[in-house]
Every structure is written in C-alpha cells, then in structure tokens.
N, C-alpha and C positions, 0 to 999 in steps of 0.2 A: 105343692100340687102341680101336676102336670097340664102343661096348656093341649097335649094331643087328648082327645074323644077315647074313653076306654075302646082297649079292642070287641072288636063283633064275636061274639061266641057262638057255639053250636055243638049238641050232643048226641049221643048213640045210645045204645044199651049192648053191652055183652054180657050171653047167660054163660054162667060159670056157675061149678056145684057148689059156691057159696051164695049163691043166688044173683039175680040180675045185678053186674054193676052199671050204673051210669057214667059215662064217658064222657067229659067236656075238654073244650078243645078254642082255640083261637088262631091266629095263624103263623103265631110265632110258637106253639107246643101245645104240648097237653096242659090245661089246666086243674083238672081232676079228675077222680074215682071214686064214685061212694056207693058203702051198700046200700040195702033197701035196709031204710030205718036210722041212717049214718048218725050219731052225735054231728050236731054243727053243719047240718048238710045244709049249703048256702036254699035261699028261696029259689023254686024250679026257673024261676022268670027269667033269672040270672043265667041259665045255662043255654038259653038261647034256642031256636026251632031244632027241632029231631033232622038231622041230616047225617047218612049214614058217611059219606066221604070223607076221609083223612082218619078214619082209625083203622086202618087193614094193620098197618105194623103195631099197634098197642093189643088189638082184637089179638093178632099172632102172637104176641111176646107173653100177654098174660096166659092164653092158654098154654103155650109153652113150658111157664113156669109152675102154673099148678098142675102141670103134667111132671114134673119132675124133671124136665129138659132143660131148661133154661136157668141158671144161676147170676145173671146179671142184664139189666133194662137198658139198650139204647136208646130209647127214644130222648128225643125234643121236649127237654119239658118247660113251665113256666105259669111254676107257684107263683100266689100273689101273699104277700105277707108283711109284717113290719120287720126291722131287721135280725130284728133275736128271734124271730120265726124263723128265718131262711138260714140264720146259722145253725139251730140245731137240729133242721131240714136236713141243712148239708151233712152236720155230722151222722146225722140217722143215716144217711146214704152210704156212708162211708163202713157201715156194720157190716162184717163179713157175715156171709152167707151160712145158716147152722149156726150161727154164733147170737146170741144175747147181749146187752151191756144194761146197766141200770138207771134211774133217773138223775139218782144221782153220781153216779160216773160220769155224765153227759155235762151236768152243773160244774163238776172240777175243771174238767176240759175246758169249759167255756173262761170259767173266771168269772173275774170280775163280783164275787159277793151273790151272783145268782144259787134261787136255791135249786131243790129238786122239785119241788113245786112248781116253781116258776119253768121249767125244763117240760114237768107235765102237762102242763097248761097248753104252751107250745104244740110240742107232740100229740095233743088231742086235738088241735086245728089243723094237721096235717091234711091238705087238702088230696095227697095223691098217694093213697093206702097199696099197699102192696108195693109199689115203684119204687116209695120211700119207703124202706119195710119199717114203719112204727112198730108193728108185731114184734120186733127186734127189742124194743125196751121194757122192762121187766123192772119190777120196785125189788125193793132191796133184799138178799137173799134166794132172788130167782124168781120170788108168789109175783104170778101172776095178777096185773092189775089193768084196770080199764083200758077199753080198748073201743073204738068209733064203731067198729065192724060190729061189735058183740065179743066176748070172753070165748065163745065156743070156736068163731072163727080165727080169732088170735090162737087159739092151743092147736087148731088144724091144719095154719101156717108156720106155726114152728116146728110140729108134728112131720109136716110134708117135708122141711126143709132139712130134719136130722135123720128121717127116714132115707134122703136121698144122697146125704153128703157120708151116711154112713156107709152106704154104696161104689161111692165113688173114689176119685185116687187119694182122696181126702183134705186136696189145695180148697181152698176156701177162695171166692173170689172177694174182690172191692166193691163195692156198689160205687157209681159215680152220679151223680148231679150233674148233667148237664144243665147248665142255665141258658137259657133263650136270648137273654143279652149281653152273652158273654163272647 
C-alpha cells in the first residue's frame, strides 16, 4: 500500500454517436472512458467534480477516431489495476488497428498457466474503452462476445475500423500504452 493520498480526480462528458462517454482524468493522465451503462463503471463519486479542463486532446483524438481519421491515441494515460490487468491492458494496446486477436491468443502470450477466462475477466475491467481498443478481442473463431460498451457498439468499432483501414494504404498501426509512471 502506498503511503501518498490517491490522486485527485475529475471528469467531463464527450458526446459521440455512441452516446455520451464520461472522461476521467487525474493529473498524471487519463484514467477512464465509460459508456452510458458501462459494465464495471466505478461509482460516479470516484470520478470526481465535472470540470471541463485537461480533456481538449482526448475530446480531439476520440472524435478523430470515430471519424475515421485517427488510427493510433497519444494521450497520457493512467489505468489503475493489479498487475495481470495492466499486462493484458498493454497487450490489448498493442492490437493493430482493423485487426482482432482472441482471448485466448492473449492467454498464450501472457503464459504462465493463465486461461482465456481469466484474459476476459481482465479485458472487461478495462477501464479506458476505445484507447485500449478491448473491441479488438473477439472469442474464439471471431463470434463476437461481451463487451462493457454493449455488443452493438463493439460491432460499430470494428465495423468503423475495417471500413477505414479498407481505405487506406493498408499499414496497420501499433497501438501504444503510454504509462503515466514510466
């Protein structure tokens, strides 16, 4: 346990056509995105007074990217999680753009005896949807399976992303994790 006072938080709302997300934020990065209705969406109390300052560059990157413009998040971020959250955080991040992997792809990678379960479990605490595109993971043979946003907006973010990478020169970007303590 840490001897410093968690950090002070504070949140936003940007409306986007999958409805309003809620932005949280601290002053070391973004801490989350959830939709309306999120699986696991922490209690409101936790996110701290509405203050619209320090999300102009997430406000910009997201719509960007459900615009079709955008293939990869710089921001500042800074999940809180245990530590087999933030690895297969990282490796979510790391799913190219237009591309899928499975839960259990994610379980081999990691090692260590973990299953696909235990991968999903994770992946559904993902506190920062779309950043870290969890939409990217897919159960096995491709079907489609739960997802924090809803199933409709997982099929409309993978929908957007092969519509657009169908478009383009066809490189696929990296997603990166920046971490906040690193």
């Amino acid at each position: 346990m840490s001897d410093h006072p968690p950090a002070r938080t504070w949140h936003s709302a940007v409306p986007t056509d999958l409805g309003e997300l809620t932005v949280v934020r601290d002053a070391d990065g973004l801490r989350g995105i959830y939709f309306p209705h999120h699986w696991y969406r922490p209690d409101p109390a936790a996110f701290g007074p509405r203050r619209d300052d320090g999300f102009d560059a997430t406000t910009q990157q997201l719509t960007e990217y459900l615009a079709g413009e955008r293939r990869q998040f710089t921001l500042r971020l800074n999940p809180h999680g245990n530590s087999f959250q933030m690895t297969v955080w990282g490796l979510i991040a790391q799913i190219p753009y237009g591309d899928t992997t499975t839960y259990g792809e994610l379980a081999t990678q990691i090692g260590g005896g973990f299953t696909a379960q235990q991968v999903g479990a994770a992946v559904g605490r993902n506190p920062l949807s779309i950043v870290v595109p969890c939409h990217r993971v897919v159960g096995r043979n491709g079907k489609l399976t739960g997802y924090a946003g809803g199933m409709a907006r997982k099929r409309h973010l993978l929908d957007l992303e092969r519509d657009h990478i169908s478009r383009s020169d066809g490189i696929p970007f990296q997603g990166v994790l920046i971490a906040a303590h690193g």
